[in-house]
C-alpha positions in Angstrom: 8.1 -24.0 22.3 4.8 -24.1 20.7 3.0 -21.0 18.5 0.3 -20.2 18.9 -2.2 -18.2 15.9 -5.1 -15.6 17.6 -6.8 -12.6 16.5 -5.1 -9.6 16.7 -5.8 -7.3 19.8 -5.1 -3.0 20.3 -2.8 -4.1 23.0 -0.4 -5.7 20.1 -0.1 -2.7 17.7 3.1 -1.6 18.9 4.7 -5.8 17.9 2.6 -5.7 15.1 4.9 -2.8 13.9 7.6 -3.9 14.6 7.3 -7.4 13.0 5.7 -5.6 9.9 9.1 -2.7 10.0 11.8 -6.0 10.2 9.9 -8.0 7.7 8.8 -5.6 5.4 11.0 -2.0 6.1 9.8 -0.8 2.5 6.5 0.3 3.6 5.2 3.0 6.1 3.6 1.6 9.5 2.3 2.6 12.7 0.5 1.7 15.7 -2.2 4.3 15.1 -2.4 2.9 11.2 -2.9 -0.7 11.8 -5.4 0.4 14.8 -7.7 2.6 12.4 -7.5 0.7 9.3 -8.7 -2.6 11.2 -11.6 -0.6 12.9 -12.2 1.6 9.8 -12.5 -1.4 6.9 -15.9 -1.6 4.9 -18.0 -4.6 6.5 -18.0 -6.1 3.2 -14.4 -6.8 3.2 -14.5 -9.0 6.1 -11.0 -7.9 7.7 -9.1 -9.5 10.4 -5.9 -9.2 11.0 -4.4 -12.4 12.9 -0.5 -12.3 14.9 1.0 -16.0 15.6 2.7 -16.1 19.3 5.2 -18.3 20.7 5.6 -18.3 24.2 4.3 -14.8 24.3 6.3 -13.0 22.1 4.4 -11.7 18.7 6.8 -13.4 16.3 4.3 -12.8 12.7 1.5 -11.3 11.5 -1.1 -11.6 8.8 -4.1 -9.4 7.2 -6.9 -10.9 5.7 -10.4 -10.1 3.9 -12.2 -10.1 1.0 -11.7 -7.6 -2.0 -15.0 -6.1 -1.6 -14.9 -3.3 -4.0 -14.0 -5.5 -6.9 -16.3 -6.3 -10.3 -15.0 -9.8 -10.1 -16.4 -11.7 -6.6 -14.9 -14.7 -4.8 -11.2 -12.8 -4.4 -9.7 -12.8 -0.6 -6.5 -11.7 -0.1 -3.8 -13.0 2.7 -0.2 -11.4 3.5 1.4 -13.0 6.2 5.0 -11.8 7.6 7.0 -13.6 9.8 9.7 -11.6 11.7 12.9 -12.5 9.5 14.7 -13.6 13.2 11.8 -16.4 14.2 11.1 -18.1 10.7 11.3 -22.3 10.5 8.9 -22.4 13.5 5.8 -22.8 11.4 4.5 -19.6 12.3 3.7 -18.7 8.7 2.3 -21.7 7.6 -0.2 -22.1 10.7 -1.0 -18.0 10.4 -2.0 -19.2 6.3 -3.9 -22.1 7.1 -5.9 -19.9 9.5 -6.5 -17.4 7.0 -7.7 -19.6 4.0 -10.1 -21.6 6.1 -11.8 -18.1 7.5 -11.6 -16.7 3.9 -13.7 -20.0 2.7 -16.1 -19.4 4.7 -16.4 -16.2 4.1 -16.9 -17.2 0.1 -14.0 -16.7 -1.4 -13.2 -19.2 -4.1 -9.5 -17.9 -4.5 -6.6 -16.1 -2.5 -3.9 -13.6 -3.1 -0.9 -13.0 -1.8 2.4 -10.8 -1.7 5.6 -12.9 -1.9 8.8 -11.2 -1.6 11.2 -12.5 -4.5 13.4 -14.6 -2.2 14.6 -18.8 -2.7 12.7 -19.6 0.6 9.7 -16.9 0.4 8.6 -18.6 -3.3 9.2 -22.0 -1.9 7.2 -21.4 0.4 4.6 -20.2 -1.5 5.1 -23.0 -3.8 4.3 -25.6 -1.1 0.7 -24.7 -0.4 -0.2 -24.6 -3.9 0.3 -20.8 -4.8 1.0 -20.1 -8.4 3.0 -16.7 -9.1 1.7 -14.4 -11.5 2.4 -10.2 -11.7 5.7 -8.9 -9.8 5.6 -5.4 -8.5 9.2 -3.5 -6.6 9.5 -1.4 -3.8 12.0 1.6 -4.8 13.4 3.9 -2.2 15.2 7.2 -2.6 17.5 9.2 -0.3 15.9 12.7 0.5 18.4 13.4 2.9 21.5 12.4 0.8 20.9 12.5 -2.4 19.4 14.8 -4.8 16.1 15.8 -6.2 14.9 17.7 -9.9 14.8 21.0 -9.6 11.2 21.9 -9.0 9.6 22.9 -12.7 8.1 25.9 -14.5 4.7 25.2 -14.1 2.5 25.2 -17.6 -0.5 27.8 -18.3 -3.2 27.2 -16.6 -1.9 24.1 -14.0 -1.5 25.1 -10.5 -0.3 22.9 -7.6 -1.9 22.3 -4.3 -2.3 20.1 -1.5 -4.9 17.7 -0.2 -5.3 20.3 2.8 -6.6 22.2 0.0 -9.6 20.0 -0.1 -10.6 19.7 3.5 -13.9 21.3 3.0 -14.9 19.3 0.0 -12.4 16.2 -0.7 -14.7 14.5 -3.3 -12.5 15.6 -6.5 -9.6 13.6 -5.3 -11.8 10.5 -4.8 -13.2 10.6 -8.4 -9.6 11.1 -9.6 -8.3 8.4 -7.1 -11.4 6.4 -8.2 -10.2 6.8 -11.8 -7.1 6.2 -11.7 -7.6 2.9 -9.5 -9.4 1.8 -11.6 -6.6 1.8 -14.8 -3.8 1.1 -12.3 -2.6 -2.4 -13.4 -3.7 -5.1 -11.0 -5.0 -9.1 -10.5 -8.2 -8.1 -8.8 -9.4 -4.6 -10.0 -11.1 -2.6 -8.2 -13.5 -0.2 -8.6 -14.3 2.7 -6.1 -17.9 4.0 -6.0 -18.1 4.5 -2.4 -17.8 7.7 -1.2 -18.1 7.6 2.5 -16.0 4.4 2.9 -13.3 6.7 0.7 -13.9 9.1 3.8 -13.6 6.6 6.2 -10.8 4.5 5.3 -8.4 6.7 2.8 -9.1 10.4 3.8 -9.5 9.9 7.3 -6.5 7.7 7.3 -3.6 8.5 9.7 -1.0 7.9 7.3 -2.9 10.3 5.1 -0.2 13.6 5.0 -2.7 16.3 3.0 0.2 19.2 3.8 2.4 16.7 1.9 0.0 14.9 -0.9 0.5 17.1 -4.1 -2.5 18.2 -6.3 -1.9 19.3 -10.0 -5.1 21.5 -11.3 -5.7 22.6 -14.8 -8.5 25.3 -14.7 -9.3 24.7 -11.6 -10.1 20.6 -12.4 -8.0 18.1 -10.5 -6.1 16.6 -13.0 -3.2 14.3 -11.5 -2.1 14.1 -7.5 0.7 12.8 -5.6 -0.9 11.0 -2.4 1.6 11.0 0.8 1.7 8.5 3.2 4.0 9.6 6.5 5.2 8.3 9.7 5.5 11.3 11.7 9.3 10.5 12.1 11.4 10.2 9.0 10.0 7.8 6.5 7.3 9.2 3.5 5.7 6.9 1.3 4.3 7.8 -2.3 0.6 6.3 -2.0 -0.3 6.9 -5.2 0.3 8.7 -8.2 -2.0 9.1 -11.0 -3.3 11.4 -13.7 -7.0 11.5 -14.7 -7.3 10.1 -18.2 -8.1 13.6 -19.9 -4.9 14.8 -18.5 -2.3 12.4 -19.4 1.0 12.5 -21.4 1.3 16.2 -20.4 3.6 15.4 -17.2 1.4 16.6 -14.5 2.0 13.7 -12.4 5.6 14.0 -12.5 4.7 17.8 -11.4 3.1 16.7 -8.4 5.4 14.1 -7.2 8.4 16.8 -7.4 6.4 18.8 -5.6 5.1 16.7 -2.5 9.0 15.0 -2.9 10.3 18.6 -2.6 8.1 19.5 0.7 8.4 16.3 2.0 12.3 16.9 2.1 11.6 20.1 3.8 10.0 18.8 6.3 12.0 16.7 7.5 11.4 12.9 5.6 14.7 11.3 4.9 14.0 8.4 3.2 11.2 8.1 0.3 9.5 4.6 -0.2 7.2 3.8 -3.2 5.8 0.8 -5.1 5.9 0.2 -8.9 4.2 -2.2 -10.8 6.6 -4.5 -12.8 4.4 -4.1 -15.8 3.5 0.1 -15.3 7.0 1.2 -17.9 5.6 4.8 -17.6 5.5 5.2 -13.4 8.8 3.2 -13.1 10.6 6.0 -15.5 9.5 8.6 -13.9 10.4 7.1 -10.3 14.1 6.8 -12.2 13.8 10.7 -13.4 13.7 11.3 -9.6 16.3 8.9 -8.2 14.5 5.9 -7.2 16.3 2.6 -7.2 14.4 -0.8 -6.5 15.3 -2.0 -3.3 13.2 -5.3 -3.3 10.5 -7.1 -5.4 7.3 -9.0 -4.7 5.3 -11.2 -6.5 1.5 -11.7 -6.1 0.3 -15.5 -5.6 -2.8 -16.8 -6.2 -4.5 -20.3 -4.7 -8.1 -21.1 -5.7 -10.0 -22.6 -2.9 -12.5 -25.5 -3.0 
């Protein structure tokens, strides 16, 4: 049997999924997402997304590109996932091969990657010369099951909506998602200045529930949001959550995230996915005020090229 590494076609979103949902069932994806977000990514960023094959079944999958919106140039970034059932065929080491020579040519001098924190993933990593350096957990919480705070009295002056909200003018959640990116603990900061790619490839983004992100204002000022990623089906998925700097240490985040948790429960979701910085103390205590327990840790690798 003999696999095979080519670029990734719309006829393979639906195995896409479902390699990306058994290797990596932490995170929210769908046909329509990995569709939009190829065909929506900034030129700059120089995505492609490639599947290894063996004998015509999609057995892994890897995205690739360049950070394009970071200060610091020369950073590509490669996650490869081999379906858990069809590993020790060398999919994943021809799918990274593949990846780092098309990223060198692109320019990049150095590659990321997310490792899961498991004996063979980091040995694996290990192998081609990728050094570990910031961990970051995936926490999950049962909406259907378990419990959630009781929703809070809200301060003077705050009031809570949703990214709906916004629909007419969305551009005070990009400077509060652009400010709060840019804090948001990270190997290859990023900085987002571009308002029409924001448009393009978070606003417009199918995954993107605006009846379910939550929006704390103070005076009528966005001041801290709770983005909400969805499948249609069961599982939600906390984007981000942030506060802008003028706001913080008054628990408006927290606000917002009981809030979209709350509706999101109501709706429907059962299960509630987010990720958590190792390093970010603050996010992962409020994810354990709501419930949240880690259900599995990566850690980011680097390589430099060249």
């Amino acid at each position: 049997m003999t696999v095979i590494v080519r670029d990734f076609l719309p006829a393979d979103a639906e195995d896409w999924v479902r390699v990306r949902r058994a290797a990596l069932p932490f995170m929210v994806t769908t046909p329509e997402c990995v569709t939009f977000e190829l065909a929506s990514a900034h030129p700059d960023k120089r995505s492609r997304l490639l599947v290894a094959e063996e004998d015509g079944e999609l057995i892994g999958t890897a995205q690739i590109g360049l950070v394009h919106d970071s200060p610091e140039p020369g950073q590509g970034f490669c996650n490869t996932y081999t379906h858990p059932d069809r590993t020790g065929r060398g999919a994943g080491a021809l799918l990274l091969r593949t990846a780092e020579e098309y990223l060198a040519r692109e320019g990049a001098t150095s590659v990321y990657t997310w490792v899961l924190d498991t004996p063979s993933n980091l040995a694996f990593a290990e192998r081609r010369g990728y050094a570990p350096s910031r961990p970051a957990h995936f926490l999950h919480l049962d909406l259907a099951g378990g419990s959630l705070p009781p929703r809070q009295e809200l301060p003077p002056g705050v009031e809570l909506r949703t990214a709906a909200d916004f629909a007419d003018d969305p551009r005070p959640l990009f400077e509060a998602d652009a400010e709060t990116t840019a804090d948001e603990p990270s190997d290859t900061p990023m900085e987002l200045s571009d308002y029409e790619d924001w448009l393009n490839h978070t606003w417009r983004n199918p995954a993107l529930d605006h009846e379910l992100t939550s929006v704390a204002a103070v005076d009528g000022e966005v001041a801290a949001f709770s983005a909400a990623q969805t499948d249609g089906l069961t599982r939600y998925m906390s984007g981000m959550t942030g506060t802008r700097r003028a706001y913080r240490n008054r628990g408006l985040a927290k606000l917002a995230k009981n809030d979209s948790l709350h509706r999101a429960r109501a709706a429907g979701y059962t299960d509630a996915y987010t990720g958590n910085d190792a390093d970010n103390g603050p996010m992962l205590a409020v994810n354990r005020w709501f419930g949240y327990e880690i259900c599995a840790t990566e850690v980011r690798h680097v390589r430099r090229l060249g």
